[in-house]
N, C-alpha and C positions, 0 to 999 in steps of 0.2 A: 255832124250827128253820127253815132254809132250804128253800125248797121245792124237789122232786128236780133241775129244770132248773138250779138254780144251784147245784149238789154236784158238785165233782169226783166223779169213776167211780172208786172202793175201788183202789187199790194205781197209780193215776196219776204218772207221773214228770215231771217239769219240769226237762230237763238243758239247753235252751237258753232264752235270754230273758234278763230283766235279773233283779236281788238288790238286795235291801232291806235293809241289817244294822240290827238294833238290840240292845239290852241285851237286850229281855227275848224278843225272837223273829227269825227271818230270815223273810223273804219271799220268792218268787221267781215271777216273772211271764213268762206268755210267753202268745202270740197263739194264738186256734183258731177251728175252722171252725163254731164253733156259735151261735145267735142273739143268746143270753146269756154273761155273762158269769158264770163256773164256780169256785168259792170251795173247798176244803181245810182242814181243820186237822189237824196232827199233833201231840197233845200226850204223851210216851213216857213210860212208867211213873218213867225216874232223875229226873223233875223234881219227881214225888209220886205216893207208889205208893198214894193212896186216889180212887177210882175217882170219889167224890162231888167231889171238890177238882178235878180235871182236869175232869169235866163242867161244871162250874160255870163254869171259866175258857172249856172251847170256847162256852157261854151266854152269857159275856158278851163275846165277840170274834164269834159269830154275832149278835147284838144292836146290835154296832156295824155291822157291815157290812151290815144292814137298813136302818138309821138313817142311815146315807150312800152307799145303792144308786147315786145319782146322781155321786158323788164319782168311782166306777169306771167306765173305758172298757167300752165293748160289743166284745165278741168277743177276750176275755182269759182266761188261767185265772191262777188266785191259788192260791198253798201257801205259806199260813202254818205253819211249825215252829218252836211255842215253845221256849224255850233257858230259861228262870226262871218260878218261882211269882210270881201276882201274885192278889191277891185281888178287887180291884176294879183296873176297868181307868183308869188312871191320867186326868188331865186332859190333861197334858202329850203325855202318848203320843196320845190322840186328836185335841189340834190339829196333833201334828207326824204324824198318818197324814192329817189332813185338807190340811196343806200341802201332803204327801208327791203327792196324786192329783190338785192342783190344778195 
């Protein structure tokens, strides 16, 4: 689990800033006034309505974004909204999110 300083604030919008599309989520980034840099996940019951399966998936997309804290700029906030089930987080997806911040 992320620790509090790097959690978006519960019901946070992100309507400026840049978009990340991919198959299996959209991203969408924008700048803030805070020390850290501020992470999100929204993953909606129509993508799998078992509570265990979505958690699993925000674990292991919090788990990637530990594992390459330095990949992400300082003083950004991040909203990932996954669009697809994925069970494990793919290989390909994690070099082209590692491209993506390089």
């Amino acid at each position: 689990m992320l620790p509090s300083s790097y959690r978006l604030p519960h019901g946070k919008r992100i309507s400026s800033g840049r978009t990340f599309k991919h198959t299996l989520f959209l991203l969408k980034t924008a700048p803030n006034t805070e020390e850290n840099s501020r992470f999100g996940i929204i993953i909606s019951k129509k993508i799998d309505k078992r509570a265990v399966r979505r958690n699993r998936m925000r674990r292991l997309l919090e788990q990637f974004i530990q594992d390459h804290m330095s990949l992400f700029p300082l003083r950004s906030d991040y909203l990932f909204i996954i669009h697809n089930i994925f069970e494990k987080l793919p290989e390909d997806l994690e070099s082209e999110l590692v491209q993506y911040f390089k």
